[in-house]
KOLPAKOL-188255 format. One record per atom (N, C-alpha, C): residue in one letter; y, z, x. Coordinates in steps of 0.001 Angstrom, whole numbers, padded with zeros to 6 digits, always signed. Each point is the difference from the previous one (the first is absolute). Layout:
// KOLPAKOL-188255
AYZX...
//
This chain:
// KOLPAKOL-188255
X+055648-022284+004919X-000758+000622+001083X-000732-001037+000831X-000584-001055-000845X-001152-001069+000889X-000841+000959+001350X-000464-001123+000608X-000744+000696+000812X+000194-000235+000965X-000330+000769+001328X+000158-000274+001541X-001484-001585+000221X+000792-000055+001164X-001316-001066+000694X-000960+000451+000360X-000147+001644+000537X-001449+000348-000100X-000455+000498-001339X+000202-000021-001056X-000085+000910-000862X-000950-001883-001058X+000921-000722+000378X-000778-001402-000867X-001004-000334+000707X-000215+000511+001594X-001219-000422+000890X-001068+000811-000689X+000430+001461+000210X-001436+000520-000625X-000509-000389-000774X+001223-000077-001373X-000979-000263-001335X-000898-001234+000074X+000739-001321+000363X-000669-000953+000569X-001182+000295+000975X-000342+000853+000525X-001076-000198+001250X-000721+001853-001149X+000555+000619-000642X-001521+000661-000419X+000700-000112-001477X+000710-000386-000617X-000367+000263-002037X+000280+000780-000159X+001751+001051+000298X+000502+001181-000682X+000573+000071+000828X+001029+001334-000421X+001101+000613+000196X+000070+001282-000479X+000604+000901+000673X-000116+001041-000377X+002063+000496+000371X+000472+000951-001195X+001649+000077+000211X-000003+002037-000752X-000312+000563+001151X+000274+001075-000202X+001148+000924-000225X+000058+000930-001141X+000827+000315-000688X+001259-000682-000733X+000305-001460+000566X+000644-000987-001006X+000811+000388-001109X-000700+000371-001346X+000299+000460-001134X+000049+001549+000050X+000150+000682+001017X-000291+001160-000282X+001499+000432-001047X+000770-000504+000638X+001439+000526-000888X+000051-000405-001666X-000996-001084-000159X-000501-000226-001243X-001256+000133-001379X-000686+001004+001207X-001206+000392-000557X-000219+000659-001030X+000921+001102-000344X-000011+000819-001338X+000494-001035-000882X+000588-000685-000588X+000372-000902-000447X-000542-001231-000502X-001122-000292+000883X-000608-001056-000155X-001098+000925-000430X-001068+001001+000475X-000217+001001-000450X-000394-000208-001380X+001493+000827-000498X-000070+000083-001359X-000212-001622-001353X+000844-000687+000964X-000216-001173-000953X-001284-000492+000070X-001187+000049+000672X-001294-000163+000154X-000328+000870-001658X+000344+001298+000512X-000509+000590-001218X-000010-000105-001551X+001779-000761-000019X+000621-000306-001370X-000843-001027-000452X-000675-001029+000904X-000619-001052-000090X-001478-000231-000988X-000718+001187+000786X-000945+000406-000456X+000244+000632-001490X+001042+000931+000127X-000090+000829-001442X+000161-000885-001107X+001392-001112+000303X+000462-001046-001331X-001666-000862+000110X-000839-000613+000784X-001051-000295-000440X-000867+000405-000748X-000260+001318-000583X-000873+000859-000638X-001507-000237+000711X+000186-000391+001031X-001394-000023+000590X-000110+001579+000738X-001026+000547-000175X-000456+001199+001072X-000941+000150+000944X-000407+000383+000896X-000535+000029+001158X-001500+001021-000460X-000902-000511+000368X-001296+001152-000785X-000309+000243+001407X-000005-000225+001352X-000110+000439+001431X-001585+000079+000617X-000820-001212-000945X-001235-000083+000244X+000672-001704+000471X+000307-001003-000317X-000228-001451+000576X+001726+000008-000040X+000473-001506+001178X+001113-000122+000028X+000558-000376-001133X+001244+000744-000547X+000905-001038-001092X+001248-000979+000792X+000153-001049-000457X+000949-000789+000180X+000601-000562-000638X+001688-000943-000131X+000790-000088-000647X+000482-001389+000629X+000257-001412-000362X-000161-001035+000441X+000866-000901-001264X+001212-000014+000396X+000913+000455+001052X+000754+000927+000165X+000655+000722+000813X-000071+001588-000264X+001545-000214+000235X+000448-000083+001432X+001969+000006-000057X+001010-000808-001114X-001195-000464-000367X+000789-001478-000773X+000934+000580-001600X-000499+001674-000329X+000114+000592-000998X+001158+000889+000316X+000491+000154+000971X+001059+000946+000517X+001287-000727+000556X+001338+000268-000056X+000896-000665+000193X-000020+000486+001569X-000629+001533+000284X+000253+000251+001505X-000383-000692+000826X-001838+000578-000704X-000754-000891+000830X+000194-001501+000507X+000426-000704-001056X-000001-001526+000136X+001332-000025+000995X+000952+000717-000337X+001198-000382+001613X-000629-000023+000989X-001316+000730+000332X-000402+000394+001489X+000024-001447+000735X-000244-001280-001446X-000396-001059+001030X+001841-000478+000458X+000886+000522-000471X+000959-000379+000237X+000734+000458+001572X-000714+001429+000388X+000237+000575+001434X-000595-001059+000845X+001275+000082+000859X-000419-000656+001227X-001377+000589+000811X+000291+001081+000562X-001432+000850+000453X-001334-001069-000683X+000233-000612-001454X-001298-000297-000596X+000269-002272+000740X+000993+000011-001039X+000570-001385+000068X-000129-000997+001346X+000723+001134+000697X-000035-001302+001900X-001431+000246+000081X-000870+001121+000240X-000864+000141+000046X-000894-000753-000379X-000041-000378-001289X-001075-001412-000180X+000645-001108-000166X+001380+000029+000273X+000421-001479+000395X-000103-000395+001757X-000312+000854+000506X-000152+000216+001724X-001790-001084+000214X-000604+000619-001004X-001498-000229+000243X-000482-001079-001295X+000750-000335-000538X-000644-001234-001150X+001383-000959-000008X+001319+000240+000168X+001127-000874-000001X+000918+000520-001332X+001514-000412+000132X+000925+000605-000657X-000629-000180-001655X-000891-001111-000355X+000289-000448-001413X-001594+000691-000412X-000516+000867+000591X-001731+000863-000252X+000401-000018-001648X-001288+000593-000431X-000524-000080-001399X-000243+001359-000263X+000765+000853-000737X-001168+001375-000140X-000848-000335-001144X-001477+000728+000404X-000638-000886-000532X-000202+001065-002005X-000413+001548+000715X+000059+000867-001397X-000143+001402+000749X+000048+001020-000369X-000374+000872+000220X-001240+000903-000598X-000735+001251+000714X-000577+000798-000804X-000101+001213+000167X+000173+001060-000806X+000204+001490+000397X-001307+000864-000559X-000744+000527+001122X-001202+000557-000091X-000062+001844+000224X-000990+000606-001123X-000672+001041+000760X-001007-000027+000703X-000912+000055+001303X-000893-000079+000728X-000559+001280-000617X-001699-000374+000307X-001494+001094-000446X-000673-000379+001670X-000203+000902+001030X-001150-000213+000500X+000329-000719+001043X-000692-001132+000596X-000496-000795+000829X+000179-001504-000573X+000738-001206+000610X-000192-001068-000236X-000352-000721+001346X-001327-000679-000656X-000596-000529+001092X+000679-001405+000321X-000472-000506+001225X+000686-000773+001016X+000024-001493-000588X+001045-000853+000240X-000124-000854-000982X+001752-000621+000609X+000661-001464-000598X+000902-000314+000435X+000730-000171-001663X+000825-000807-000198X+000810-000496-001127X+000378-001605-000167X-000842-000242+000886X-000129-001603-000163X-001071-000229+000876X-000652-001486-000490X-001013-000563+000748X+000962-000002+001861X-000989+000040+001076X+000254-000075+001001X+000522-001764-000001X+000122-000905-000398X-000012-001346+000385X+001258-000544-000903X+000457+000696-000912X+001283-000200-000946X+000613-000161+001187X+000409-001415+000511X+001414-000402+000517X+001707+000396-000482X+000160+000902-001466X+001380+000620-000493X+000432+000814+000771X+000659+000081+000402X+000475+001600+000654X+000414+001029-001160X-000339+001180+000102X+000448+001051-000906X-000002+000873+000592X+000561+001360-000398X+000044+001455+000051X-000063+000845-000663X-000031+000959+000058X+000808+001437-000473X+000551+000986+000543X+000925+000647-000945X+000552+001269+000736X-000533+001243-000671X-000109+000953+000422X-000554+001191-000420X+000633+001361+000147X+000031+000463-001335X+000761+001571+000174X-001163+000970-000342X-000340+000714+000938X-000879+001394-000348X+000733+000797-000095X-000460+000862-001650X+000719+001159-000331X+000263+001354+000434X-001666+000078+000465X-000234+001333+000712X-000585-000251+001236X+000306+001128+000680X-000824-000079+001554X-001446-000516-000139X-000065-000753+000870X-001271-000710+000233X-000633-000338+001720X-001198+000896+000231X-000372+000021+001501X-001053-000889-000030X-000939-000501+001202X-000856-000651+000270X-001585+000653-000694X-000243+001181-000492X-000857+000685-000588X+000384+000478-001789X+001150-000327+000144X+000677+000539-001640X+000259-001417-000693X-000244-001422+000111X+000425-000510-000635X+000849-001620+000296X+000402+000007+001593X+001041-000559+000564X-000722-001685-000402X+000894-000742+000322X-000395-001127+000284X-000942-000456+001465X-001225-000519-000087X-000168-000305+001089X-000092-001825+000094X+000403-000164+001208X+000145-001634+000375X-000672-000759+001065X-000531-000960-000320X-001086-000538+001354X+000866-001354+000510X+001316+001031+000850X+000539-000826+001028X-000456-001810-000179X+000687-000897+000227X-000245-001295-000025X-000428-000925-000914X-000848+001042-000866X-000968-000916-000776X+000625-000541-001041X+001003-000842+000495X+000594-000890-000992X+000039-001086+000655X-000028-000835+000946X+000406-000851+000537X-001587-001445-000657X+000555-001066-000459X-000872-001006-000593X-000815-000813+001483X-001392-000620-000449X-000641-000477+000696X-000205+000553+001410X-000012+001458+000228X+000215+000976+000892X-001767+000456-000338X-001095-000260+001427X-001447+000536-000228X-000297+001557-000081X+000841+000774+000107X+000624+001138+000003X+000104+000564-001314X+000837-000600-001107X+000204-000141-001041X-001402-000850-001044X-000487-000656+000663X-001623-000567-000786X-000881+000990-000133X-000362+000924+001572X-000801+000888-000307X+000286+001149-001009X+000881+000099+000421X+001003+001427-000905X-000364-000168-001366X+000347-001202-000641X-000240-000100-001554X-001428-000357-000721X-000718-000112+001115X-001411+000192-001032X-000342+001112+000291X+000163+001214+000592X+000014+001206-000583X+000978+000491-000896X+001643-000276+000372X+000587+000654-000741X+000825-001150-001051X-000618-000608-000891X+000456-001117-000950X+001482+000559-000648X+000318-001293-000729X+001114+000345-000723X-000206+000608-001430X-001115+000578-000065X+000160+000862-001271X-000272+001381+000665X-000852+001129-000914X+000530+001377+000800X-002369+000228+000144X-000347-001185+000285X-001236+000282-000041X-000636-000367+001311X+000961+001039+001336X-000348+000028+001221X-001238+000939+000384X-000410-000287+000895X-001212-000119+000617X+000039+000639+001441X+000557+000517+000110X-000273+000883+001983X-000929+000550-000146X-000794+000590-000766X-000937+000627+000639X-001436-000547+000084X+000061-001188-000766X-000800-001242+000261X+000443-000848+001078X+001253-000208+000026X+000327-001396+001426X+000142+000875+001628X+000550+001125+000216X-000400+001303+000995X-000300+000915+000130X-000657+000551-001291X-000438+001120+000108X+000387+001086+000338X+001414+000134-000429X+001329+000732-000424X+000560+000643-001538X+000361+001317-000124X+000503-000305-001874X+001460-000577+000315X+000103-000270-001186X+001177-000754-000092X+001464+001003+000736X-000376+001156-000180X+001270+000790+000958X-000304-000027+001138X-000964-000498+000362X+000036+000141+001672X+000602-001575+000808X+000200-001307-000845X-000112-001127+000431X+001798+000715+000812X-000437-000991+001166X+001217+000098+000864X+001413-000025-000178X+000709+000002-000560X+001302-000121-000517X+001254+000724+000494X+001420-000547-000593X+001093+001194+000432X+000032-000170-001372X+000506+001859-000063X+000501+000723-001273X+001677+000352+000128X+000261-000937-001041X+001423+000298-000393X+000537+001449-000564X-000418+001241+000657X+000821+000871-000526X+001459+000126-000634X+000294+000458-001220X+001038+000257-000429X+000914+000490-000941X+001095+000639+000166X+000362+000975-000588X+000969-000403-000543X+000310+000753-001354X+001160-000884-001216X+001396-000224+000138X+000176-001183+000129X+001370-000363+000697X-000191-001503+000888X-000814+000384+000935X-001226-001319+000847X+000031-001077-001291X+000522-001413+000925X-000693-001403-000553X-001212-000771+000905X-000858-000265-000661X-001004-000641+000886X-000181-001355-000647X-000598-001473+000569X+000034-001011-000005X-000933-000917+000379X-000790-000576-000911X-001324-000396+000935X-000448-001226-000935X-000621-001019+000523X-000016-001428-000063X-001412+000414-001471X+000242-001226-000903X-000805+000086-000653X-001654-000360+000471X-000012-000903+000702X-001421-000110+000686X-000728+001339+000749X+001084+000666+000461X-000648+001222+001136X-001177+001197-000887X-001178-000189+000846X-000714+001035-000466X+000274+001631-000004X-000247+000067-001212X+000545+001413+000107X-000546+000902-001064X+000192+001222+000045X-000705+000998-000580X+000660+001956-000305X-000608+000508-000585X+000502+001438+000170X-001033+001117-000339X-000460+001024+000828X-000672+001277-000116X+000400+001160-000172X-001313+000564-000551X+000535+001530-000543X+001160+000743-000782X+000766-000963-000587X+001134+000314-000914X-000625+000574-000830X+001321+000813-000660X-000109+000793-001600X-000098-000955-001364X+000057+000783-000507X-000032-000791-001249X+001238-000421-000594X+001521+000418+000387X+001125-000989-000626X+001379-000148+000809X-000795-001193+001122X+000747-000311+001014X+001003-000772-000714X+001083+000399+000259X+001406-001341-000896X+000273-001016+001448X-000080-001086-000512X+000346-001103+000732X+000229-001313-001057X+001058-000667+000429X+000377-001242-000178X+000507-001020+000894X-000096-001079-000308X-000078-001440+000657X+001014-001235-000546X+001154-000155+000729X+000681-001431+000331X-001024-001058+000497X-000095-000849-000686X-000736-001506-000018X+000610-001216+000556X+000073-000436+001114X+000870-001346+000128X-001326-001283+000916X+000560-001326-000186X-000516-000945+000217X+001595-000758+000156X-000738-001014+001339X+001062-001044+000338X+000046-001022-001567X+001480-000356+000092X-000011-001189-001062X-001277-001277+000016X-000218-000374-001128X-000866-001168+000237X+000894-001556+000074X-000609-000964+000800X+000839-001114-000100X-000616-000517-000984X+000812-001239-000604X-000306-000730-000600X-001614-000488-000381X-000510-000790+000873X-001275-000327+000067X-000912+001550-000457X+000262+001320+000214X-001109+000451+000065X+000453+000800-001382X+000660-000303-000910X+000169+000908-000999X-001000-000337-000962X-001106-000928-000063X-001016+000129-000702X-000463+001496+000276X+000037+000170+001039X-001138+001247+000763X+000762+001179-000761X+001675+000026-000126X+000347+001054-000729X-000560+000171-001468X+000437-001264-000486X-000613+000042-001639X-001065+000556-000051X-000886-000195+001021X-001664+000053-000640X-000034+001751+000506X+001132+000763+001096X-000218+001622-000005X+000302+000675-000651X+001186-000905-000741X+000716+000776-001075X-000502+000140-001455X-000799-001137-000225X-000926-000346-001703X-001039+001568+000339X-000696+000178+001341X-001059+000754-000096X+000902+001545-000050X+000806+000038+000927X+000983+002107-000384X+000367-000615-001327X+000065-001100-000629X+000492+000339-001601X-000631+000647-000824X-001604-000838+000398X-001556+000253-000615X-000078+001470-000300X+000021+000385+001707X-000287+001654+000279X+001135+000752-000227X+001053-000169-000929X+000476+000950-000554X-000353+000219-001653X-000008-000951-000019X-001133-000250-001438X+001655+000470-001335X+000870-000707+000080X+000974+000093-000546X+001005-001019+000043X-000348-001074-000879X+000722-001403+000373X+001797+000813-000495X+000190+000807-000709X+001929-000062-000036X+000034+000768+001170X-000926+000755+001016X+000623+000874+001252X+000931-001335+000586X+001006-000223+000829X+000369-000501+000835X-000393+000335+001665X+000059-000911+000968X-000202+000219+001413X+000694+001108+000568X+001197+000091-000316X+001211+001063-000012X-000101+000857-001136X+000411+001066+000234X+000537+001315-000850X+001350-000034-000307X+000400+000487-001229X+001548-000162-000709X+000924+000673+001020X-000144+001171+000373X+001145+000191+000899X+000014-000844+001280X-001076-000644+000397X+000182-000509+001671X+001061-001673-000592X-000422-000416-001461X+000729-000796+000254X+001757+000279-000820X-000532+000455-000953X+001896+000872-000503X+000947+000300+001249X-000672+001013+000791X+000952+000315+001566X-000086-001015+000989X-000456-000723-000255X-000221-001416+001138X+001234-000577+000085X+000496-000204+001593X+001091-000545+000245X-000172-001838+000639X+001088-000618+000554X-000603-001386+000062X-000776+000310+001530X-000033+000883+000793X-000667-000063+001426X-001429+000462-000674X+000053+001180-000669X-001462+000150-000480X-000776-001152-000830X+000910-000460-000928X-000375-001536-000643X-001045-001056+001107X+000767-000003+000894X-000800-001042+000927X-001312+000391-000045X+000198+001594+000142X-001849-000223+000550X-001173+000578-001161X+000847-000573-001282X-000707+000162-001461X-000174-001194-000115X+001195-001098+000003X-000074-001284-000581X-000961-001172+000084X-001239-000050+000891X-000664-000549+000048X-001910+000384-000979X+000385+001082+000148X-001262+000492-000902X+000273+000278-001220X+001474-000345-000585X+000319+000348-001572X-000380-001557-000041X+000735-000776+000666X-000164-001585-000345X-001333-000221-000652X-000998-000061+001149X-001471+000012-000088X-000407+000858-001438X+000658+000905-000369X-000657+000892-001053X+000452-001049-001085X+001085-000730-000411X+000778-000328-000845X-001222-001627+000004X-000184-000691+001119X-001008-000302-000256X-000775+000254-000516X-000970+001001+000350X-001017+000252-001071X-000012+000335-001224X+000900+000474-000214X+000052+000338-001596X+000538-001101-000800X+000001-001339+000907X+000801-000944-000609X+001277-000309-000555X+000748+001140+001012X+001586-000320-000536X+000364-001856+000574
//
């Protein structure tokens, strides 16, 4: 699929993408394997705080092809280059309101992403994603002010820095309905209101390859998601993403198994 030339301008000039109905011909399907996911976990949803699952496609032979569709593949080889990294996935129930906040420090020079499948309808008052246009771009004064109210953890501040609640700060809301892929830079501030209590959503993870010189910087991201899974035999990958792994999907495993094999001192 890759992308048009306006379609790499936007994301470049505001931090997302939005690809309506996309998967719709695949939605029951993917759907259900969300669900199988959850059930073989024995984890359950109590619908008071979010549960999450980290890494979530990596457990499904379906799921894990998705990175094999083109629709997914050109797509972040369009915007990070043919040899990208996926980085992990995670498959969530949403509770509520998550306040405004990004997924990386604003000044991380890496490029990364994600892709995003919402399960159920999701409007600008029910839940949707909302996005503060631009605010990804580095050494941008635009982007300085922005983050000492809205930092990279989820302990934003609008109604101290304008005297706004946090649903009112200016934003576009990604409405969307199941089938819809949406796409948005890990730096971009962002947020969601008034949702229910068990919004299904999950997340494709990618980052450009690292060169040479900067794979210290990988080691030292990868020792800490080892930390925070708190399970030195988990692997980075899940058994089916790498059992069904072919040599095109290989590429964009093979650099973060390396690094793992490092650390564990192979």
């Amino acid at each position: 699929m890759g992308l048009t030339e306006q379609q790499l301008r936007f994301y470049r000039t505001f931090g997302f993408l939005k690809f309506p109905g996309l998967f719709a011909a695949e939605i029951g399907a993917i759907t259900d394997a969300f669900e199988e996911v959850w059930a073989a976990s024995g984890r359950t949803h109590d619908h008071v705080k979010r549960s999450m699952l980290i890494p979530f496609v990596d457990s499904h032979p379906y799921l894990s092809a998705l990175l094999d569709d083109p629709r997914i593949d050109e797509t972040a080889a369009a915007i990070l280059g043919d040899d990208y990294n996926y980085e992990t996935s995670d498959g969530n129930y949403y509770v509520g309101d998550t306040k405004w906040h990004s997924d990386k420090e604003p000044d991380d020079p890496h490029e990364s992403f994600k892709i995003a499948f919402y399960l159920d309808p999701v409007t600008e008052a029910t839940g949707a994603l909302r996005v503060i246009p631009g605010s990804t771009h580095r050494g941008d004064a635009f982007l300085a002010m922005l983050h000492e109210a809205v930092p990279f953890t989820f302990a934003s501040r609008p109604d101290e820095s304008w005297g706004v609640a946090g649903a009112d700060v200016p934003a576009y809301a990604c409405e969307s309905q199941p089938g819809d892929m949406l796409l948005f830079n890990h730096r971009i501030k962002h947020s969601s209101w008034g949702g229910g209590d068990r919004r299904r959503m999950f997340t494709f993870n990618f980052e450009a390859r690292y060169a040479a010189a900067d794979l210290p910087v990988l080691r030292q991201k990868m020792a800490a998601e080892s930390a925070a899974r708190e399970a030195t035999t988990q692997r980075a990958y899940g058994e089916a993403m790498l059992r069904t792994a072919g040599p095109a999907r290989m590429r964009h495993l093979e650099q973060r198994l390396a690094v793992e094999e490092q650390l564990r001192g192979g």
